[in-house]
Phi, psi and omega in degrees: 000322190300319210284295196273327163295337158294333191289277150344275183323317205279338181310320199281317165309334176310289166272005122304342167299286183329287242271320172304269163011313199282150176242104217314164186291149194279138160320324188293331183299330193284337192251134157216172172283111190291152172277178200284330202270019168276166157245145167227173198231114174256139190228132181258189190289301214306331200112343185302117191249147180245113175271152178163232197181112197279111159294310187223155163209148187254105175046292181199026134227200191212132179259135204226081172317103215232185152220166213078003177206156211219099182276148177231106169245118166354127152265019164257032180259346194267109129332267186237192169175144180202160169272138192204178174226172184310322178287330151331309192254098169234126187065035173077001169261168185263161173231121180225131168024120184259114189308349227235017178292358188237050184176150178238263175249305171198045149248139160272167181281167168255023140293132186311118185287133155300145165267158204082336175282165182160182182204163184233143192238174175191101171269136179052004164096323186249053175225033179325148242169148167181130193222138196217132185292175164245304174234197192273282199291348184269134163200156183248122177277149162190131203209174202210156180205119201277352192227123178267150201221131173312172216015044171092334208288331175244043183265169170303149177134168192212167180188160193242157208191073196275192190177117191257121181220153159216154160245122206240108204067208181282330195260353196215125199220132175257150168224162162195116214237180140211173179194141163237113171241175200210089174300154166227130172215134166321314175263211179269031183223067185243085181305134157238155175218157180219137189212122173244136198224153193236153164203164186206117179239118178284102184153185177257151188303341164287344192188101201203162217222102185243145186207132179226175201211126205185139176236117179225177180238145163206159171238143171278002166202123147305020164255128186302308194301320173311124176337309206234028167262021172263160198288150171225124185273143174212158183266154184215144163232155169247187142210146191195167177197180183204128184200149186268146175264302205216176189318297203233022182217146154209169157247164206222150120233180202177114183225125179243161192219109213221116149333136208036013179230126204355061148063055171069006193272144190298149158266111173235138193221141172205154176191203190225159175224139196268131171183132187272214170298301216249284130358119162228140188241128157223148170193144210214154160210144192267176200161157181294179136232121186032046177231121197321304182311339177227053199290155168079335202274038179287151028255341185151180159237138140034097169249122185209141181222135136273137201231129154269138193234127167214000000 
């Protein structure tokens, strides 16, 4: 355990080094001549943004198509320039990119992590996380939790989570993941668990459906000699989803339906998620459907993550 939590932490420190280290792209790097069917979204220092296209550039300026007009701008008038698409732009605003397409609260989706992309989270602050592509369809997870908290709700351990996704066409993404995780406790109650999983996520990055399917084994004490420390196998599903309301809100949900844990009646979680290009803010809370202990208890308990995605 010691082992594998080491393991963790320093990956999740690695890639956070990397993502502070890395040094944002130059402007000058940023700018080319578009082909006719691109869109680009150009921003300048005052704050002003131009959807359009740099048709040319001339010495230290651009000629910056817009439409039905043709800008010629300073490029130390230039901020930023990107690349976007039509859906980006509604009712004459930018919309940018939703960061959170390869993740829901904590299942991941099966749109494909870009290699090099990723994002590093923090549940409840002492639960750190962090995922990264290796390649455009291979990428790995890992995340960790330093506090025992009664009934378990905060214990210690960590896990790893690699994970092979495609995408097939704009609307449609496959997976096929596993995760092993391992508790640490002072007492006799340290589950290790293995989950192997298929997922399929349906939709546009605005409005979108995700379903997985899994099998896993776990024992509930790494002491052999404990009653209940022989491995138990069960079957699992998720079914979850996401959709944007607006420029910065979207709702999340995310339902597991698990074999031997009362017997398939759901586990549920819904909230709202807050988020800019990069920043995600959430906060959600999980609950029961007809299992008795926690009858009455709405809305649930309580889930909040922060997320950096780069």
């Amino acid at each position: 355990m010691k082992k594998l939590s080491f393991i963790v932490v320093l990956a999740i420190l690695s890639v956070s080094g990397a993502l502070f280290a890395r040094k944002p792209a130059s402007v000058e790097e940023q700018l080319r001549v578009a082909d006719s069917g691109e869109l680009q979204l150009l921003i300048r220092t005052d704050g002003a943004l131009l959807f359009g296209r740099i048709t040319k550039i001339v010495a230290d300026h651009v000629y910056f198509e817009t439409e039905g007009d043709t800008v010629i701008i300073f490029i130390p008038q230039i901020k930023e320039v990107k690349e976007i698409t039509r859906d980006n732009i509604k009712n004459g605003k930018y919309w940018s990119p939703n960061p959170n397409v390869n993740r829901l609260y904590l299942f991941p989706t099966a749109r494909p992590l870009k290699k090099g992309r990723g994002y590093v989270a923090g549940y409840y602050i002492i639960a750190p996380m962090a995922a990264y592509g290796l390649t455009e369809r291979f990428s790995i997870a890992g995340g960790a939790s330093f506090l025992n908290a009664a009934g378990a709700v905060f214990m210690a351990g960590a896990y790893l989570a690699p994970k092979f996704a495609v995408s097939i066409g704009d609307y449609v993404s496959l997976s096929a993941g596993a995760a092993g995780a391992q508790g640490c406790s002072q007492r006799d109650f340290d589950p290790t668990l293995l989950i192997a999983y298929g997922a399929g996520t349906f939709g546009k990055p605005g409005a979108s459906l995700t379903f997985g399917a899994g099998y896993g084994v776990f024992r509930l004490s790494a002491d052999s000699t404990v009653e209940f420390g022989e491995f138990t196998g069960a079957l699992g599903f998720m079914a979850g989803g996401e959709i944007r309301m607006t420029r910065r809100i979207a709702i999340v949900t995310e339902n597991y339906f698990m074999q031997g844990l009362w017997d398939f009646k759901p586990i549920v979680s819904y909230g709202m998620r807050f988020f800019g290009e990069s920043f995600s803010l959430e906060g959600a809370f999980i609950n029961t459907i007809g299992v008795e202990e926690f009858k009455g208890r709405f809305p649930g308990f309580p889930l909040v993550s922060i997320v950096y995605n780069f």
